[in-house]
DOFI-106408 format. One record per atom (N, C-alpha, C): residue in three letters; x, y, z. Coordinates in steps of 0.05 Angstrom, whole numbers, padded with zeros to 5 digits, always signed. Atoms other than C-alpha are relative to their C-alpha. Layout:
<sites>
alaXYZ
...
</sites>
This chain:
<sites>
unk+00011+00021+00018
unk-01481+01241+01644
unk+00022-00010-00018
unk-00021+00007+00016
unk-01420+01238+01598
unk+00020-00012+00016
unk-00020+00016-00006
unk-01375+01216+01641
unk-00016-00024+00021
unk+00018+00030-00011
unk-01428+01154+01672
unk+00016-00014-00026
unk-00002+00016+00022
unk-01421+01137+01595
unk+00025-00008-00007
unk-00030+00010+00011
unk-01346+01138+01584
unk+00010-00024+00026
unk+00001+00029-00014
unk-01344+01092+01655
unk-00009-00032-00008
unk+00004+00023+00013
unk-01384+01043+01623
unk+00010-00009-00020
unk-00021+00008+00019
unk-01344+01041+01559
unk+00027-00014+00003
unk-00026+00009-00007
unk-01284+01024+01592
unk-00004-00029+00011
unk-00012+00031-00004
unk-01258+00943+01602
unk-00012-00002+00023
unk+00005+00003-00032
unk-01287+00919+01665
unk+00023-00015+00011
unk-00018+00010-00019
unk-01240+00903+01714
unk+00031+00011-00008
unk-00034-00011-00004
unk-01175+00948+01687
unk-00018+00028-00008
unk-00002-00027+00002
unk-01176+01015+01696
unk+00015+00013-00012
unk-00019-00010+00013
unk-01141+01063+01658
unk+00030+00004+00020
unk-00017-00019-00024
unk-01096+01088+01723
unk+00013-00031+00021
unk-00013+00025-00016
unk-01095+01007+01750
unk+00026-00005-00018
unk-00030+00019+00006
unk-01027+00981+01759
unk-00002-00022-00023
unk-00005+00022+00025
unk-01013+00930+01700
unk-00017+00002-00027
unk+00006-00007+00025
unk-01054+00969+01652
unk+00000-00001-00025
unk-00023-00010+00023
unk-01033+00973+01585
unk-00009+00024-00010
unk+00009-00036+00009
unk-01027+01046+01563
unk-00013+00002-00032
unk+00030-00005+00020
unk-01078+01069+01515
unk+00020-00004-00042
unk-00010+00006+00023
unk-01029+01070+01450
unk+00018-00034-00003
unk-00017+00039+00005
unk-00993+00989+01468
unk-00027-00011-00015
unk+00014+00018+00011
unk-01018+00943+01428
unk+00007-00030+00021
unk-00001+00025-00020
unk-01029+00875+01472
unk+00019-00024-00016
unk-00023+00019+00015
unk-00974+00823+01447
unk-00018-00023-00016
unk+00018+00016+00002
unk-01034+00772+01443
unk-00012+00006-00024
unk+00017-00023+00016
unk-01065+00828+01398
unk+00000-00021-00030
unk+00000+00013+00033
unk-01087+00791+01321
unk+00022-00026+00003
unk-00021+00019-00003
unk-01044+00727+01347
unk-00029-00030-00012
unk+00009+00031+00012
unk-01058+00660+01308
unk-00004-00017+00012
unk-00004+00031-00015
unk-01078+00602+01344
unk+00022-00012-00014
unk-00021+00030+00022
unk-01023+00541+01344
unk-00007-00003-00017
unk+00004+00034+00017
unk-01017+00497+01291
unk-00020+00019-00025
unk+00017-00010+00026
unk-01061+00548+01241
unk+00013+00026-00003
unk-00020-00027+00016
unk-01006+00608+01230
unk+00012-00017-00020
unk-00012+00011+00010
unk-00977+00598+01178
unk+00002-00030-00014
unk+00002+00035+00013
unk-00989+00522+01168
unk-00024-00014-00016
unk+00021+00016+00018
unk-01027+00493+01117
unk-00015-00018+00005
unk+00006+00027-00006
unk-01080+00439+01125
unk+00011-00022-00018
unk-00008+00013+00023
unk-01072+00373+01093
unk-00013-00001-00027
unk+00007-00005+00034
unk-01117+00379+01041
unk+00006+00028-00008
unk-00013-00029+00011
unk-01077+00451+01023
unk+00024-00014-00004
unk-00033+00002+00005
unk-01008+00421+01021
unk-00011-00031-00020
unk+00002+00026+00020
unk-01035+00352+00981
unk-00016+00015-00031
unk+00011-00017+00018
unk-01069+00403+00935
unk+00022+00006-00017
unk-00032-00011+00004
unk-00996+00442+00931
unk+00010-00018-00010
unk-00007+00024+00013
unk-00967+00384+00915
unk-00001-00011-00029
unk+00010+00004+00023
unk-01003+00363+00861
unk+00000+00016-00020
unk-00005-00031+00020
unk-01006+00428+00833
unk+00029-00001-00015
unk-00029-00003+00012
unk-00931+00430+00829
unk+00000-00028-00017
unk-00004+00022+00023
unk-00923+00360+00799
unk-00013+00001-00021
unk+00006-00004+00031
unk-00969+00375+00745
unk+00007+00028-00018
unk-00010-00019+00019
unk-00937+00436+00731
unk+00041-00014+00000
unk-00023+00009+00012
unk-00868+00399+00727
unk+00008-00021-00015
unk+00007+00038+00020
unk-00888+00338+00693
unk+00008+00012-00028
unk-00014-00003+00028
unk-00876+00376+00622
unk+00030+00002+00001
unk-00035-00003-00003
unk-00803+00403+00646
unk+00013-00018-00003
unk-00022+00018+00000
unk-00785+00338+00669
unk-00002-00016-00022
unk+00008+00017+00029
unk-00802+00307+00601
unk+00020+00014-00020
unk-00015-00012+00023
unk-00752+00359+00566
unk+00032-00012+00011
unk-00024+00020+00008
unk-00686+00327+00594
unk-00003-00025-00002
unk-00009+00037+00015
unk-00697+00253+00582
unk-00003+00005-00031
unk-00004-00008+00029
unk-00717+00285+00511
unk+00032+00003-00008
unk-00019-00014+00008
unk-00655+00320+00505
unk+00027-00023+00008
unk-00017+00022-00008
unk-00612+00259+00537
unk-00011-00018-00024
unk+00007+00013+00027
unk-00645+00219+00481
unk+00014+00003-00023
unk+00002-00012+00021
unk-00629+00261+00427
unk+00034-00001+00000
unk-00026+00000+00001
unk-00555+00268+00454
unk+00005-00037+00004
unk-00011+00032+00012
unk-00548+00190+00449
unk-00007-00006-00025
unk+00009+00005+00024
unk-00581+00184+00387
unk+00023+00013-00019
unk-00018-00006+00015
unk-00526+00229+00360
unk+00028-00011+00008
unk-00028+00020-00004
unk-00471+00195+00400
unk+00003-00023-00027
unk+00010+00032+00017
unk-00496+00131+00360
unk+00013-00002-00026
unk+00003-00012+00035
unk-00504+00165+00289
unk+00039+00011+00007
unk-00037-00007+00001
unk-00420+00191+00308
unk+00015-00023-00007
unk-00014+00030-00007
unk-00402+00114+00325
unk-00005-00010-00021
unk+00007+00023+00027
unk-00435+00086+00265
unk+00020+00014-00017
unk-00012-00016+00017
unk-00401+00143+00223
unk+00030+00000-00006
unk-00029+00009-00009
unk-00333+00136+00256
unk+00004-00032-00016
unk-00009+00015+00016
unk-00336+00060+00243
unk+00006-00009-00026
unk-00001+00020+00037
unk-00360+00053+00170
unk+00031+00018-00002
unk-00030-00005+00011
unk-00297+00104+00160
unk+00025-00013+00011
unk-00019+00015-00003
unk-00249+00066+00195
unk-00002-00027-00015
unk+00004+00013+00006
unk-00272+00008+00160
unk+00013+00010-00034
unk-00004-00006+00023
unk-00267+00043+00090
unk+00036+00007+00012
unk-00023+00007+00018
unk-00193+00061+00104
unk+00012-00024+00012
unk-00011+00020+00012
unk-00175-00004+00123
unk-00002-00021-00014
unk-00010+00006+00019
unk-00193-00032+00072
unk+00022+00012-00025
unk-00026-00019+00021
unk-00155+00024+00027
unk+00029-00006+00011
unk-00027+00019-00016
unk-00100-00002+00077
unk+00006-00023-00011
unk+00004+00039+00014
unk-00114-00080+00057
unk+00010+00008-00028
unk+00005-00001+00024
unk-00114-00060-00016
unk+00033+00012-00006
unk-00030-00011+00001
unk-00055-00009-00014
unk+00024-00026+00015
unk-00008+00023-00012
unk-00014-00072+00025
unk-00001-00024-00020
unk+00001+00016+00018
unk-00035-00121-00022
unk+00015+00011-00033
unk-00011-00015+00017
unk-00019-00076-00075
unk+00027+00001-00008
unk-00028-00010-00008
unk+00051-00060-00051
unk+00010-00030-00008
unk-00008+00045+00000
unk+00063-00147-00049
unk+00000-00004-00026
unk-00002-00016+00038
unk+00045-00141-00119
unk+00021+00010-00015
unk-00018-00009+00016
unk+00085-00100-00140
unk+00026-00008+00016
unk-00022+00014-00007
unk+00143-00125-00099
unk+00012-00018-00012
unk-00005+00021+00005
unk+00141-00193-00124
unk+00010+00002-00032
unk-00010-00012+00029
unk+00138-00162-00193
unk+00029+00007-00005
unk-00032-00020+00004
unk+00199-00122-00187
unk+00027-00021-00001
unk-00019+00026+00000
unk+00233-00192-00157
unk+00001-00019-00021
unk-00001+00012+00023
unk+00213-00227-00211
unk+00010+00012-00024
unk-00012-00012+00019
unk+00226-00181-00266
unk+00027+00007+00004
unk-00020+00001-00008
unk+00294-00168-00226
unk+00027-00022-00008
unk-00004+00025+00007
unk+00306-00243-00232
unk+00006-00010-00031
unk-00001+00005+00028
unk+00293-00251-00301
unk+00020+00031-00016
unk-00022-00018+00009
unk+00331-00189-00323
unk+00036-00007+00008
unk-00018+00003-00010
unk+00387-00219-00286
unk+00014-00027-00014
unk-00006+00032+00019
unk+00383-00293-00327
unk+00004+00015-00026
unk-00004-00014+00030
unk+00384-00248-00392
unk+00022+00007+00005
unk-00028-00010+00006
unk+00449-00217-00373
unk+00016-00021+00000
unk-00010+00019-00006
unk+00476-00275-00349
unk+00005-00020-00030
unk+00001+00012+00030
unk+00447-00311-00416
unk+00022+00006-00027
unk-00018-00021+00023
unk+00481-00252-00459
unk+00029-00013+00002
unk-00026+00004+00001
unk+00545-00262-00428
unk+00010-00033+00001
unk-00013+00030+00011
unk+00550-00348-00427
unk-00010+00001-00039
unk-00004+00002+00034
unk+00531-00336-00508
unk+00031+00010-00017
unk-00029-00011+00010
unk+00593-00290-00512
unk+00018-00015+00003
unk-00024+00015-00008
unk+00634-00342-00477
unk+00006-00024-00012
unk+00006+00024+00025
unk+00607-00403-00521
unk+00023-00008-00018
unk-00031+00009+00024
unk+00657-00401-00572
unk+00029+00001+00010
unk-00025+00006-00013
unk+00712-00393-00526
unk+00005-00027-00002
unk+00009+00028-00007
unk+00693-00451-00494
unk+00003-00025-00029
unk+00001+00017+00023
unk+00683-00495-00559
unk+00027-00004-00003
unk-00027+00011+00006
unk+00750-00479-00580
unk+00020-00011+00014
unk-00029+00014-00023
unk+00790-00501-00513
unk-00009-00025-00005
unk+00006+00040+00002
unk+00747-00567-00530
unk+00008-00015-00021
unk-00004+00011+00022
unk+00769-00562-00598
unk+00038-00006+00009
unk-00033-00003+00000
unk+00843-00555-00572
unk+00006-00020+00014
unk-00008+00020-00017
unk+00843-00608-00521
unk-00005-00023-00014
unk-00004+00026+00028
unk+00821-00657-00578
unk+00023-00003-00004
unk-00025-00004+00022
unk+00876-00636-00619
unk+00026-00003+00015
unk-00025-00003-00018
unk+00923-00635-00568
unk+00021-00024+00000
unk-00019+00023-00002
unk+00979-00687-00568
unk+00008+00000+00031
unk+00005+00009-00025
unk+00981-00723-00506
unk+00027+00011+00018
unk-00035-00010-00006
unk+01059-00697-00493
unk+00003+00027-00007
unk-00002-00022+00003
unk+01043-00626-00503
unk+00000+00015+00022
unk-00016-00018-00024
unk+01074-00576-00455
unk-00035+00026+00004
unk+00028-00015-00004
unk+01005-00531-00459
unk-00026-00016+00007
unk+00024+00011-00003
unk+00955-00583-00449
unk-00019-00001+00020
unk+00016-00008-00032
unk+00948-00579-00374
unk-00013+00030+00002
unk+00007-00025-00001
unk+00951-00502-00383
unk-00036+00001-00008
unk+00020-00007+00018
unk+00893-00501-00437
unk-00020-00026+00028
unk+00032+00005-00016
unk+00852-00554-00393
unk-00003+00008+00023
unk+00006-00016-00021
unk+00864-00514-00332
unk-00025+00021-00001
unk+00014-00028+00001
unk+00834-00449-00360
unk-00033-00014-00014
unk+00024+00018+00009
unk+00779-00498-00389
unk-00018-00002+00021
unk+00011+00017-00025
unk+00763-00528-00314
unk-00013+00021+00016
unk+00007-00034-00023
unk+00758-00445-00286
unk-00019+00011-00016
unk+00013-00014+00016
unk+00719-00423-00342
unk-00022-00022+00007
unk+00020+00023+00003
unk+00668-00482-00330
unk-00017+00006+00024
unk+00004+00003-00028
unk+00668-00477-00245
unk-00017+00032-00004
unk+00014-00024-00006
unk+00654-00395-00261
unk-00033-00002-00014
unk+00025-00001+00015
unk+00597-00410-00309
unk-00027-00015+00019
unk+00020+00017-00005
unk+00566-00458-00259
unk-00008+00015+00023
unk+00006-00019-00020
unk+00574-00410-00201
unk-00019+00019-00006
unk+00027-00027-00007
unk+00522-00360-00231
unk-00026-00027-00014
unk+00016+00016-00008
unk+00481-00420-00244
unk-00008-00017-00033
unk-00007+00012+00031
unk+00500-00447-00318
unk+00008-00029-00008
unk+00000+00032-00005
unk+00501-00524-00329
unk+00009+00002-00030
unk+00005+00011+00026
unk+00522-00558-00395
unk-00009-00037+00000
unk+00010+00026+00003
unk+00488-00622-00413
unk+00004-00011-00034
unk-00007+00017+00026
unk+00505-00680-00460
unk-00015-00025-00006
unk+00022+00020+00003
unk+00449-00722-00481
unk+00006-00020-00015
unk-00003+00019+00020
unk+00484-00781-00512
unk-00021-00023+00010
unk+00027+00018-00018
unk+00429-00834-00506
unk-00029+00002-00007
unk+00024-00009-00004
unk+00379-00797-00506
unk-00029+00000-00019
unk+00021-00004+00020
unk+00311-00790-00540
unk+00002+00035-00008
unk-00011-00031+00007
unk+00317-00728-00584
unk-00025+00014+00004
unk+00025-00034-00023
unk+00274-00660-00552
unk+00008+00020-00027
unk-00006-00023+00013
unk+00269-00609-00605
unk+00010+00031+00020
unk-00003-00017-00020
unk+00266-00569-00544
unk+00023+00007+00015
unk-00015-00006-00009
unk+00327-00582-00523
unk+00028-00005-00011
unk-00018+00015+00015
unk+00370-00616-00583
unk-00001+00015-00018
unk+00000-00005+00033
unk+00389-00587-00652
unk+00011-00030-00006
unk-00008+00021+00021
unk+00399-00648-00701
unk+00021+00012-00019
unk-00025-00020+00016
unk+00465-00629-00738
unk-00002-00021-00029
unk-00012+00024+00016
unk+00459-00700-00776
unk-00018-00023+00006
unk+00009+00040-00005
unk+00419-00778-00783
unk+00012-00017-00016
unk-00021+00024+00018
unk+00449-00841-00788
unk-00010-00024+00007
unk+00017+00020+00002
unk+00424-00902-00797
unk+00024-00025+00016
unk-00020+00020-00010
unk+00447-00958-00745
unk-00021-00022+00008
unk+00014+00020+00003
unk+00416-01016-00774
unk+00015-00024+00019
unk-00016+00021-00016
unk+00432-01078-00715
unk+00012+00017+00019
unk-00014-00017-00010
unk+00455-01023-00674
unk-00011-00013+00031
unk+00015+00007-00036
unk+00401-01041-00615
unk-00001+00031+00002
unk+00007-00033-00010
unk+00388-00959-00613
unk-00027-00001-00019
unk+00022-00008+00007
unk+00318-00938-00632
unk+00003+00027-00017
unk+00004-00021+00015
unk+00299-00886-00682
unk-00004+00022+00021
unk+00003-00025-00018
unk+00305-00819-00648
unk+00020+00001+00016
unk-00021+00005-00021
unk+00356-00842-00603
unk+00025+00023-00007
unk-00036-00015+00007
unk+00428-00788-00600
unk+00020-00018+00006
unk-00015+00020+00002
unk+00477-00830-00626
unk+00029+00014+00008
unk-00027-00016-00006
unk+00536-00775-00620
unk-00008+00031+00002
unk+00020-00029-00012
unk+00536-00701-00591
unk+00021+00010-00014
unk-00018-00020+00009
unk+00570-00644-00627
unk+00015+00012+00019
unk-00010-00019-00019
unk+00573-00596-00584
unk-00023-00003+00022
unk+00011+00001-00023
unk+00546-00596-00513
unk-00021+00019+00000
unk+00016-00017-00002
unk+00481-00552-00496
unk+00009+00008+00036
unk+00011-00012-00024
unk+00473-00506-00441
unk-00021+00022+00007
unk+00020-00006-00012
unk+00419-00484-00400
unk+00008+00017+00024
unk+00002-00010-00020
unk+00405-00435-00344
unk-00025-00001+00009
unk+00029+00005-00011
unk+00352-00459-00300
unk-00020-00010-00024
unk+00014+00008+00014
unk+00295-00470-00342
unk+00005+00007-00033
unk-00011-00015+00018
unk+00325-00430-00395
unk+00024-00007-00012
unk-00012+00012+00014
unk+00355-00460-00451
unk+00028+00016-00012
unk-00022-00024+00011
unk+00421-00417-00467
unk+00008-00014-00039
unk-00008+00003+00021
unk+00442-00463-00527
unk+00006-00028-00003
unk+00002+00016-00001
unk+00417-00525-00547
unk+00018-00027-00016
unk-00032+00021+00014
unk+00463-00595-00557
unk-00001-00002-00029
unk+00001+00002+00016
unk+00481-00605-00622
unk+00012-00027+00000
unk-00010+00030-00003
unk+00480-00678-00641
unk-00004-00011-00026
unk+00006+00016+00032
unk+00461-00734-00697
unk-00011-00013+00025
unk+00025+00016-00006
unk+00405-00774-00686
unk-00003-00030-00017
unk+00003+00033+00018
unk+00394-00854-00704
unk-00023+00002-00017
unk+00033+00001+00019
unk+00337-00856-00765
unk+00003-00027-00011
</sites>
């Protein structure tokens, strides 16, 4: 009776002992096998699911570098503005220091300049009375005097040096009298004369000037 029952238990059509059997511990290769196309493989509504899934879990992430790319231009920006205003501030302190310097250059040339007419001034005052007296000597001079050329030589060198640093003398016979630039030594009345009141009728002594700068003004007489 038990072994009727273990016949009928057994596979119909393979025997334990038939050729191409498989022995009682193989597992059949077929054995728990996946249909195609559903091992492993997702349907489409599972992978459009997936999908979505992931994009809404990376939608915040991708929102933190365009943040952070933001934030690093925003400080580029705030550098560039920072950078320029200071290049801006020093050049002006440039401009200013430059202008500055011109300034004081011009200063220095000018005060240079004028320190230079004062010496100059000093030394044609010292020479003044030289001068006068070679004019007083060539007056006086008798026309047949063995010194006369001498004395108006050293006259003609002393005159050329004075003019070389930029020393003029002027003789305003003629002229309308300039307090500014005449002393009155004397008035004289030249009634029928045809000269106007004010007029310089005769010059003492010559004036000279350097440039605008009056070294030592003519001394004359004036018509009243």
């Amino acid at each position: 009776m038990s072994d009727s029952r273990r016949t009928i238990s057994e596979p119909r059509g393979q025997r334990p002992d038939s050729p191409g059997a498989p022995a009682p511990g193989d597992r059949p290769e077929h054995a728990g096998a996946v249909p195609a196309g559903k091992a492993g493989a997702p349907t489409g509504g599972a992978r459009g699911g997936d999908s979505a899934s992931k994009r809404d879990e990376a939608s915040p992430l991708a929102g933190e570098p365009r943040r952070a790319d933001s934030a690093e231009i925003e400080g580029d920006l705030d550098e560039l503005v920072r950078v320029a205003a200071q290049r801006d501030e020093y050049l002006a302190l440039a401009q200013r220091t430059q202008a500055d310097f011109e300034n004081y250059r011009k200063r220095v040339a000018r005060e240079s300049a004028l320190a230079q007419e004062r010496g100059v001034a000093k030394l044609v005052n010292e020479l003044l009375p030289a001068l006068d007296n070679l004019d007083r000597a060539l007056a006086a001079a008798a026309a047949d005097d063995p010194l006369l050329e001498g004395v108006r030589l050293v006259r003609s060198e002393l005159s050329a040096a004075l003019a070389r640093v930029g020393v003029e003398s002027f003789a305003p016979l003629g002229q309308k009298f300039d307090p500014a630039l005449h002393e009155a030594m004397a008035t004289t009345s030249h009634a029928g004369g045809g000269r106007e009141d004010g007029t310089i009728v005769e010059v003492y002594q010559p004036g000279y000037r350097l440039g605008e700068q009056i070294i030592r003004p003519a001394r004359v007489v004036v018509a009243a």
